[in-house]
C-alpha positions as CSV (number, residue, x, y, z in Angstrom):
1,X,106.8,44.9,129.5
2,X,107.9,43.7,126.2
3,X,110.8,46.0,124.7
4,X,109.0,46.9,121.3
5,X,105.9,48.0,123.5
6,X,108.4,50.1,125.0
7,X,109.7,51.7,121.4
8,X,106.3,52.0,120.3
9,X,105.3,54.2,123.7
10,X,108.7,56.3,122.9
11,X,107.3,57.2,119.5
12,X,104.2,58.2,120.1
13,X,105.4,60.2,122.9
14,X,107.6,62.0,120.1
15,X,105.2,61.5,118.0
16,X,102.8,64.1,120.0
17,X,106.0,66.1,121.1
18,X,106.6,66.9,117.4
19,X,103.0,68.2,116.7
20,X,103.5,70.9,119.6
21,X,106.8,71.9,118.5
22,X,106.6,71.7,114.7
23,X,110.5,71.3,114.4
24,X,110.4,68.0,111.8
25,X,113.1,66.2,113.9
26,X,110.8,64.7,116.9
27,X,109.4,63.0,114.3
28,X,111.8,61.7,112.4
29,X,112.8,60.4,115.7
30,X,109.4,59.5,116.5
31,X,109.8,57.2,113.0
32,X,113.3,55.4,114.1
33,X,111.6,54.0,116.7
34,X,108.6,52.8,115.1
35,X,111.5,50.8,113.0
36,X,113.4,50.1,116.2
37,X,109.9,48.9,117.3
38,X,109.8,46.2,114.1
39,X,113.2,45.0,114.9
40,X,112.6,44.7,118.8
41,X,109.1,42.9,117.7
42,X,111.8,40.4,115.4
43,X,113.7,39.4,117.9
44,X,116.6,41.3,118.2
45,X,118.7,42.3,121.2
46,X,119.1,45.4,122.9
47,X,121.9,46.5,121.5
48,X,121.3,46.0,117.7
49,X,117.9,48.0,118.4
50,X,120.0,51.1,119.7
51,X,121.9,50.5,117.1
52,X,118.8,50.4,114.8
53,X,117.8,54.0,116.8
54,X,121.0,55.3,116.0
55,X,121.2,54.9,112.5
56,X,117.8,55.5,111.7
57,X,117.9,58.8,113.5
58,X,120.9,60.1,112.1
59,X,119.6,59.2,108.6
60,X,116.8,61.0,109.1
61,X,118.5,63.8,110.6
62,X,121.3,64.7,108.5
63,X,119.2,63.2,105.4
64,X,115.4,63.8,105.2
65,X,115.4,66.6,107.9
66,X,117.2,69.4,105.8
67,X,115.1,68.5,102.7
68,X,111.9,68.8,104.3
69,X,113.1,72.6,105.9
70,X,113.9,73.7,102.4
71,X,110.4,72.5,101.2
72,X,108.6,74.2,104.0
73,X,110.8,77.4,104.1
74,X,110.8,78.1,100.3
75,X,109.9,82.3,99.5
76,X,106.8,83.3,98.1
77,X,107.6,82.8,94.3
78,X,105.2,85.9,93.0
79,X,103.6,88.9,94.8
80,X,99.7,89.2,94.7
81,X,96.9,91.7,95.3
82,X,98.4,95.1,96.3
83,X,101.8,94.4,97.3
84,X,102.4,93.2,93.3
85,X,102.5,97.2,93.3
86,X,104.6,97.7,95.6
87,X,108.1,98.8,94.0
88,X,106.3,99.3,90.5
89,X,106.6,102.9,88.8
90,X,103.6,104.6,88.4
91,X,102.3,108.2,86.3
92,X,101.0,111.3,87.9
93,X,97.9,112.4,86.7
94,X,97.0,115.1,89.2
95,X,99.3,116.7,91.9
96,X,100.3,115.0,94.8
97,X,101.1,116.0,98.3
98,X,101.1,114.8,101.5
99,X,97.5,114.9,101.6
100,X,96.5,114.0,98.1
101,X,96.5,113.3,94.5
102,X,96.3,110.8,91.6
103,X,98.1,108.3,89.7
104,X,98.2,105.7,87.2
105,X,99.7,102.3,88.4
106,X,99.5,99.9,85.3
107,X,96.5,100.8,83.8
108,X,94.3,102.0,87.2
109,X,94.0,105.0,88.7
110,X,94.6,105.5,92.4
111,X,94.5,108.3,94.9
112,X,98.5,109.1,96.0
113,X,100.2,111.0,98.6
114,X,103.8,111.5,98.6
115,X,105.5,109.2,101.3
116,X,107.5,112.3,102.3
117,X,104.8,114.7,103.4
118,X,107.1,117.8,102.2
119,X,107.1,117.1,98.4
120,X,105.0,118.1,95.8
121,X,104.9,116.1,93.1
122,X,103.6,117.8,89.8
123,X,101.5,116.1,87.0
124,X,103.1,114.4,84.4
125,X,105.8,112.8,86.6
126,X,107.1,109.5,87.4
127,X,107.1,108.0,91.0
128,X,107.6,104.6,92.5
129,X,105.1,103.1,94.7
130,X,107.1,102.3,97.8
131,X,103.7,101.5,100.1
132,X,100.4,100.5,99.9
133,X,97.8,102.5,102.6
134,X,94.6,101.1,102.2
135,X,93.4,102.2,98.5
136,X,96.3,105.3,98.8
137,X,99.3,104.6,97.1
138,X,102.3,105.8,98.6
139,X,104.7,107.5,96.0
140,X,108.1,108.7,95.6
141,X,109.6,111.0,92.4
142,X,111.9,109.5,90.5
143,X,115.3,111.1,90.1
């Protein structure tokens, strides 16, 4: 069997490897030996295709590997939906307890209860929203 057959069989093996494991370095290594694969298919002897491998990996390793994590590992820029309210301060517009009331959370109106059961929270207050139940708003006084 020819020796870039060989490379080419090795890369599609990592090639397929990579899909299952989703780590971005089988194939980059999968990609050095498609380029070993063009050098064996030139001619070239065994050991300037390792050497090829080598280099190829380790540029894609130590170079394109670490930018591509920080692409796919970036935070989420900007809350949406219900956990934008989350950590927003919010009006009390009739008692809450542990068991009910309402508030004001930028312009809406949603029914409350105090995240610690035990406190009662009197109208006209200001509370954080630590947690979103549902359509209940969680809320703590401020101090």
């Amino acid at each position: 069997m020819e020796e870039w057959v060989i490379w080419i069989i090795l890369a599609v093996v990592l090639g397929v490897a990579e899909i299952f494991t989703l780590t971005a370095s089988l194939g980059l290594l999968g990609a050095a030996a498609l380029l070993t694969a063009a050098t064996a298919a030139l001619g070239l002897p065994i050991p300037l295709q390792l050497l090829v491998f080598t280099l190829s990996s380790a540029a894609g390793l130590l170079v394109i590997r670490p930018v591509a994590m920080r692409h796919i590992r970036q935070p989420q820029l900007q809350r949406f939906g219900v956990e934008a309210l989350v950590g927003k301060s919010a009006y009390v517009i009739s008692e809450v307890t542990g068991r009910d009331g309402r508030v004001r959370i930028g312009g809406e109106e949603w029914s409350a209860r105090a995240y610690d059961e035990t406190l009662v929270i009197p109208t006209g207050a200001t509370v954080d929203v630590i947690e979103i139940e549902g359509a209940t708003a969680l809320v703590y006084p401020r101090e």
